[in-house]
N, C-alpha and C positions, 0 to 999 in steps of 0.2 A: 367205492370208498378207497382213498389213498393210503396204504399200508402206512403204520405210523411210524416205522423206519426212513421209510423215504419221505415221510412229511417232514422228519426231523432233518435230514440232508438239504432238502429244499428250503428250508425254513434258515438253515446256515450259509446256506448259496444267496439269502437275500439278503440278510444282516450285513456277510461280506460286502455283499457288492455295495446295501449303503452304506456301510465304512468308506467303502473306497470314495462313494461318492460327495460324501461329506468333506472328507480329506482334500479331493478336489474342491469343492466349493471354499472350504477354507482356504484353500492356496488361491483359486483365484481374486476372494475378498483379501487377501495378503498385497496380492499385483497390486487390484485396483487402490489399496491404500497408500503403498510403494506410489504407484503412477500419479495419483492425487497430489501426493507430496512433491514428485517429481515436476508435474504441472508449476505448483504454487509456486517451489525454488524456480523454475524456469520462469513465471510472469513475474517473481519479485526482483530478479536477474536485469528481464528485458526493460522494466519501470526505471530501473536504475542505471540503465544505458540510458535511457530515453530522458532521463530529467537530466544524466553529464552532455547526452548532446545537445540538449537544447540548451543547458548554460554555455557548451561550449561555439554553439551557432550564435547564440548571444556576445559571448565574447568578442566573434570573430568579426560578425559582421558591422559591428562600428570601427576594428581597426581595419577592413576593409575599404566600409567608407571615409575615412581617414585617410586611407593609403590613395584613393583614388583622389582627394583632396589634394593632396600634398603632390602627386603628379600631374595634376589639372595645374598647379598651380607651379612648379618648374617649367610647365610649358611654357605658360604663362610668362616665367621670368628667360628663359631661352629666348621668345619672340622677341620680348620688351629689349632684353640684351644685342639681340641680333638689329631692331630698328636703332638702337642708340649710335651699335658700331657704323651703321647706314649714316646715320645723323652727322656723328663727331668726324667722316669721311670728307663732308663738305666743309669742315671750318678750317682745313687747311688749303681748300681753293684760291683764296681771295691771294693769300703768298704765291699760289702756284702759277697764276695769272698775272701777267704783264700786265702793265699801268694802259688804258686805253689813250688812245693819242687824234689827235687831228687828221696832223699827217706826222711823217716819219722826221724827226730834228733837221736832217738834211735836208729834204725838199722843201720843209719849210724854210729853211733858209736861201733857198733858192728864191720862194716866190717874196720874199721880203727883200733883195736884192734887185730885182724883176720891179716891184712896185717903187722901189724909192728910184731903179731907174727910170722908171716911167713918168714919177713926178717932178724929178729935178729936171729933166731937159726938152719938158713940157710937151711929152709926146701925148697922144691921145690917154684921155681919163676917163672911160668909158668901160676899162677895168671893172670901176669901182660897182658899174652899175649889174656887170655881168657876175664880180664874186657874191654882191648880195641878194641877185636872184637864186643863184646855183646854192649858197649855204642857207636861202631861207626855205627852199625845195627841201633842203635836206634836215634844216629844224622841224618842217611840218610830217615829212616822212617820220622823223625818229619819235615823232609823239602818237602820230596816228598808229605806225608801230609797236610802240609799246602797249594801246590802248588793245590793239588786235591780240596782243600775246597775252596780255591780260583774260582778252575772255577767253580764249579757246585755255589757257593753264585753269580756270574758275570753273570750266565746264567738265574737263577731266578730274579735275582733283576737286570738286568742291568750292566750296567759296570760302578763297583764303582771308587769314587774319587780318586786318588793317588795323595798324597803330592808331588811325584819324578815326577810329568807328570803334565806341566801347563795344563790350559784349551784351548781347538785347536781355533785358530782363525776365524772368523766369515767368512762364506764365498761374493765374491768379489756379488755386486747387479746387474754388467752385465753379467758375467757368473758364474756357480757353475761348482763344478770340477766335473767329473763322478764318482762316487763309484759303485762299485760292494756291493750289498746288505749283508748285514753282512759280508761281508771280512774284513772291515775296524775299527771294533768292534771287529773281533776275534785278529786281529793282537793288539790292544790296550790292551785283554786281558794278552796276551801270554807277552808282555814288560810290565804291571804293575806287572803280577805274579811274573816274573823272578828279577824284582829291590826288592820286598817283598821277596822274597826267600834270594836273595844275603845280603840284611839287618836281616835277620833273622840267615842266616848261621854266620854274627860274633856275634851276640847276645848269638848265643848255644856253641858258640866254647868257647863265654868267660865263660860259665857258666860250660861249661866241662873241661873246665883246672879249674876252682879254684876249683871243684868236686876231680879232679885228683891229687891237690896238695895234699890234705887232705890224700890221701889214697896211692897214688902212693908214694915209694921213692922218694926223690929229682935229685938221679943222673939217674934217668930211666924218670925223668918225660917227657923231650922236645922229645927222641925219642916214647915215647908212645903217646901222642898228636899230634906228626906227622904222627902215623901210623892210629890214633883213626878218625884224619878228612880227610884222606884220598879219601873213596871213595864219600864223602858230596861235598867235595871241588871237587874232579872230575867230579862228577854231573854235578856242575855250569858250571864250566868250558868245560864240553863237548856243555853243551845244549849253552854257549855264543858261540861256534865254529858252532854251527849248526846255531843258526842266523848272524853269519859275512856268512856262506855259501851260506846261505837264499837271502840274501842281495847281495850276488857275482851274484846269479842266476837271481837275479831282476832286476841288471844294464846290463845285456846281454839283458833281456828281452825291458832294458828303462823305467823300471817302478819304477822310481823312489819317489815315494811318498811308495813304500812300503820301500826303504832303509832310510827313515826318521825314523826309527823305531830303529834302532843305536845309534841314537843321545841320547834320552833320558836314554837310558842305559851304555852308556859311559859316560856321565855325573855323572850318580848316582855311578859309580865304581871309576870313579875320586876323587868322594865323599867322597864316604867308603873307599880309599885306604889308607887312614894314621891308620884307623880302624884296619882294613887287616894287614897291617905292624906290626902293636902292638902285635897285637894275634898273628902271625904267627912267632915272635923273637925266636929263638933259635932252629925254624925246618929246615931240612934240604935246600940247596940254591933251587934245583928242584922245592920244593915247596911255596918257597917265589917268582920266576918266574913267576908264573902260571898266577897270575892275571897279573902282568904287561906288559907281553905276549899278555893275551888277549885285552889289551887295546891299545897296538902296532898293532893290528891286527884290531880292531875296528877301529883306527885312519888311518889306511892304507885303508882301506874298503870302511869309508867312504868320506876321500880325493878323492880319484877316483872315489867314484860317481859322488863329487861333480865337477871332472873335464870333465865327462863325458856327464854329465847335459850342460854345458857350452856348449861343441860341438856338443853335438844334439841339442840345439837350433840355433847354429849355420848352421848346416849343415840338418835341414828338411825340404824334397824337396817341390818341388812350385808345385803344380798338379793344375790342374785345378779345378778337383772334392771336393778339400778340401779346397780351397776357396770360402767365405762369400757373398753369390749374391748382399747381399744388402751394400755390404765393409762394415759392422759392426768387433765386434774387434774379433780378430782371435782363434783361440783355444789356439793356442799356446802362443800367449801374456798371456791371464788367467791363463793358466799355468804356463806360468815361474814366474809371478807374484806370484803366490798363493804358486809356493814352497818357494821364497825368503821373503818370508812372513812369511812360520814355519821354515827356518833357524832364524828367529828374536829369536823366544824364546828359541833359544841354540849359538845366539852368541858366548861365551864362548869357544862351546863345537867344533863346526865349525870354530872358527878360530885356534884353536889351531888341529885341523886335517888338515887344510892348512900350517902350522905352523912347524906342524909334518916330512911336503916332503920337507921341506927346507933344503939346504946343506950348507945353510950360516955358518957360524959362530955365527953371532946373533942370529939362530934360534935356536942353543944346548940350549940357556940358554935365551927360548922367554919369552916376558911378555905382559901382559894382552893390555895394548898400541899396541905391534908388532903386535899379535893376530887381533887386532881391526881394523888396517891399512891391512892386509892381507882379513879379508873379507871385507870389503869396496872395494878392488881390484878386487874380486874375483869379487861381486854385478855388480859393472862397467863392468867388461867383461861380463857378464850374457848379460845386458842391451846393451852393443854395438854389442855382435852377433845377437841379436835380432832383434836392428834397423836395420842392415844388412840383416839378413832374411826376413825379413818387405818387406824393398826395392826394395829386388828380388821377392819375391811374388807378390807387388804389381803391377809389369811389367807383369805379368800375364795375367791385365787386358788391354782389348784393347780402354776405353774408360780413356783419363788423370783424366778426370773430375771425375769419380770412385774411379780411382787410388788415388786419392788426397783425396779423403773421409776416405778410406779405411786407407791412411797412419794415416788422422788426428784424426782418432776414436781411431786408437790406441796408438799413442804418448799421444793424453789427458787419455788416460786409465788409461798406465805406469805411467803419472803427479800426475793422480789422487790419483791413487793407494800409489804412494811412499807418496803424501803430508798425506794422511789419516794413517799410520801407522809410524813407526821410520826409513823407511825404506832411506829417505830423508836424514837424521842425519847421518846415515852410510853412505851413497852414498857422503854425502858433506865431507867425513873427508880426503878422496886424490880427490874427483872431484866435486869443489863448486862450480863450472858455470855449472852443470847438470840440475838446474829447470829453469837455463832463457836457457839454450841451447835448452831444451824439445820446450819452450812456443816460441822461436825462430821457431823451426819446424813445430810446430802445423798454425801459423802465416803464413809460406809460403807454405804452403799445400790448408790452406784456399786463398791464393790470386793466387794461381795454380785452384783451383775451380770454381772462378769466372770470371776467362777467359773463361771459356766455355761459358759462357752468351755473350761473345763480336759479336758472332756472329750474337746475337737478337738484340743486343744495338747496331751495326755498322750498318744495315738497316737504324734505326732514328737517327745515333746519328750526331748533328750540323755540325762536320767537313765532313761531307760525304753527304751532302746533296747539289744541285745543285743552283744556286742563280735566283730568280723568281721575275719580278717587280711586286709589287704591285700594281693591277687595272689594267694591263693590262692581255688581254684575252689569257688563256695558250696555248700554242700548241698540235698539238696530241702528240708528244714527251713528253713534260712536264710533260701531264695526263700521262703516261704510268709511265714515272719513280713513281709517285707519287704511283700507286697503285701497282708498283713492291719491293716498301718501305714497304708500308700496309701489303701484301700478306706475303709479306719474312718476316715480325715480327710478323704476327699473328703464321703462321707453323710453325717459331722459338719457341716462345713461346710455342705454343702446344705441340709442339715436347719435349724441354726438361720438360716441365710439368709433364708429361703422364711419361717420360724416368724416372726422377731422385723422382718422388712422391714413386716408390718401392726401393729407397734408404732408409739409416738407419741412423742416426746421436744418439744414447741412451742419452746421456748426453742432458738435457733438453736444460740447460742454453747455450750450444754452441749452440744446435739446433735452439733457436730462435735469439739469435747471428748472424748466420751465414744468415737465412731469413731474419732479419730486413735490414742488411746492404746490402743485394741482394736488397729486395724491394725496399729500397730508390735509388738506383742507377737504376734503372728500371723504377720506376713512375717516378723522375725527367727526366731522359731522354725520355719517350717514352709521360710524360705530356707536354713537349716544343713542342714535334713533334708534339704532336693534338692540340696545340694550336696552330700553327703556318698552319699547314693546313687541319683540323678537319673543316673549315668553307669555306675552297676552292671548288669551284665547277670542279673537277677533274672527277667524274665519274655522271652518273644516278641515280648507285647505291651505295649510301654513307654505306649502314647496311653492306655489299658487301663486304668493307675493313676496316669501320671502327667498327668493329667487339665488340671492349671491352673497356670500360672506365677506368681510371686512377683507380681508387678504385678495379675493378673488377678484373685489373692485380696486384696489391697487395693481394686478396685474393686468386690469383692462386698460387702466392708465397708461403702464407701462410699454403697450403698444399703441400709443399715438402716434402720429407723425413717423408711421413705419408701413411700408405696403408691404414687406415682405414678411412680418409678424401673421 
């Protein structure tokens, strides 16, 4: 037994010691309170960095991209600065360069000297026949020449501009035409070369006859000038026979965007023919012919493409394989579209090769009016073999509701097309009810469409429904029709959904056109039906038939004519 002395000792040695221990405990609940607090300021601290940098990563990084803007775009003006001073470098050349000459003042006055002695003391005249071999060598050089520097400059740089050849019109945003990869570039080459050639050849002829008067006698002069541009001017005129050829060979083939290549070159020689006329006074008739030959031959050329064009679109058959799955617009509408689009920028040149086949009376002595009336004619027949071909293709298809897609994509094509260019303006000058006749068509195509729906809407719709008292209890019959209503507009629904969602409607604005006024007649009719017996107790199972809500058949509509919904 522990003496109660030392129990009392011991009994104080433990009290101390938990004092002390509490004391610590206290002090460390003290830290960890301190530490706590210190945490919280520390994570309310770092919050508060973290929300200034992200306003200020905010801030920063659009004047960033701003800044990289604004030095994208000095480059930008440095380059454009640096090609201008490259540019404005060449327009003081043409000062900087001497005037091009024959020969030098003096030795031409030698060889004028030389020839008047030659014909006053009636020495040999055989001169005459040697200066005009040697300058007609050197007329056909400087044109074959020029026609060389031509391409090889076209091939390095591009194909330059030419004043005689507008700029080609933009192609259509529902289809583009197919090109053959650089065919359509060489052939642009070869018609700018030959319009620069043929302006260049009376540019050298006029400079070779006033060369010629200077030196030549006066009564030798017009048969040596005939004999001098002889083979220059047959040049042209072989190489314009080889593209009216070209051109025969392309409308056998039907390819006719390459005989579009006629036009701007009959133009430019219509041009230059009063030119032609001038120079060519007093050479023999054979060679006054020549050009006006080939421009009877051009203008024949190209009337018969242009008539040929007509009846192949008329007459390209309905295959099945060349029909559009989703009735989007046809190749061949883009086509006819797109050529009677680059006849626009040769009006002119195109009505008057229409113009040309005419056996009237009026046409010997047409004008620019007749011309104008003649392709506007020509356009309308274009456009009504087309609708025609249309028509029959669209019988192709075995579903109307297709059919009627297929028609209405591409009369608003044709609409579109003609309203966006001047093609309208011609088309209205002999047939001004052509845009409400189109929008007439477009109209019953769409209301040929939405009969195919009659057979989801004739399920619910009011006159087709059987008459049911209210509050009293249905029959099995009753139930039965009611959920052979349900069934036959859900599968309807589904059915054309699924069908007509891989149709095509491109034109936005019709496309949601044509959904909205589908939708509204769909939710109004199929919303009466669930109101009226959406709360009938017809079946068990109401999920069973009543399948979709008013909103959720709107948004089925909503993806028609969308594969990728």
């Amino acid at each position: 037994m522990i003496p109660p002395q030392e129990a009392s000792v011991r009994r104080r040695e433990i009290e101390d010691k938990l004092k002390q221990e509490e004391e610590t405990l206290s002090f460390i609940r003290d830290s960890l309170e301190k530490s706590d607090q210190l945490t919280k300021n520390m994570v309310s601290i770092l919050s508060s960095f973290e929300s200034r940098l992200m306003k200020l990563e905010n801030s920063i990084i659009p004047v960033h991209k701003q800044t990289e803007n604004l030095q994208r775009l000095q480059e930008n003006v440095e380059k454009t600065l640096s090609c201008l001073d490259h540019v404005i470098s060449y327009y003081h050349v043409a000062q900087e360069d001497v005037a091009l000459e024959h020969l030098p003042e003096s030795v031409l006055q030698d060889v004028i000297r030389i020839s008047r002695w030659l014909v006053e003391y009636g020495r040999n005249q055989d001169f005459m026949n040697v200066y005009y071999q040697i300058r007609s060598s050197q007329l056909d050089r400087s044109i074959k020449g020029l026609k060389e520097h031509f391409h090889k400059s076209s091939s390095s740089s591009g194909v330059p501009y030419s004043p005689a050849i507008p700029n080609k019109r933009k192609d259509t945003p529902t289809k583009k035409p197919v090109k053959r990869p650089g065919r359509d570039d060489m052939l642009d080459v070869e018609t700018d070369a030959y319009i620069h050639c043929v302006s260049a050849f009376v540019k050298l002829a006029q400079s070779e006859y006033q060369l010629l008067a200077d030196i030549i006698p006066e009564h030798h002069q017009k048969k040596t000038f005939d004999s001098l541009i002889q083979d220059a001017l047959d040049g042209l005129m072989l190489e314009g026979e080889n593209i009216v050829s070209a051109a025969r060979k392309a409308i056998v083939r039907h390819d006719f965007s390459t005989v579009l290549t006629v036009f701007p070159i009959l133009r430019h020689l219509k041009q230059t023919k009063p030119e032609f006329d001038q120079v060519l006074q007093g050479t023999a008739a054979s060679t006054k012919n020549k050009l006006p030959g080939l421009i009877t031959s051009m203008e024949t050329i190209g009337a018969k493409a242009l008539e040929d064009f007509a009846d192949n679109i008329k007459n390209d058959p309905d295959k099945e394989y060349n029909m559009p799955k989703d009735g989007t617009v046809h190749e061949l509408t883009s086509n006819a579209i797109l050529f009677l689009q680059q006849l626009l920028d040769f009006q002119e040149t195109a009505g008057a090769m229409l113009a040309s086949q005419e056996t009237s009376s009026s046409a010997t002595s047409y004008s620019s009016e007749f011309s104008k009336r003649l392709l506007s004619t020509y356009i309308c027949k274009v456009l009504g073999n087309l609708q025609l071909n249309l028509l029959s293709k669209s019988k192709v298809y075995e579903d109307p509701a297709l059919s009627a897609i297929f028609l209405h994509n591409n009369y608003n094509y044709i609409l579109k097309s003609l309203e966006k260019s001047e093609l309208i303006q011609l088309v209205a000058v002999t047939q001004k009810t052509a845009e409400r006749s189109y929008r007439e068509h477009i109209e019953q195509q769409i209301q040929t469409y939405q009969r195919s729906w009659l057979k989801v809407t004739d399920y619910i719709a009011e006159k087709n429904l059987p008459v049911f008292q209210p509050g009293v209890k249905l029959r099995d019959k009753e139930r039965q029709i009611i959920k052979e209503r349900f069934k036959g507009f859900n599968d309807g629904l589904e059915e054309l959904c699924k069908i007509q969602k891989a149709w095509a409607i491109p034109d936005t604005e019709q496309r949601d056109r044509i959904r909205q006024a589908q939708k509204t007649i769909v939710k109004e009719t199929y919303g009466a039906f669930l109101q009226k017996f959406g709360s009938v107790p017809f079946t068990k199972n109401p999920e069973k038939y009543i399948k979709y809500g008013v909103e959720q058949v709107g948004d089925m509509i909503d993806r028609l004519f969308d594969t990728s919904a």
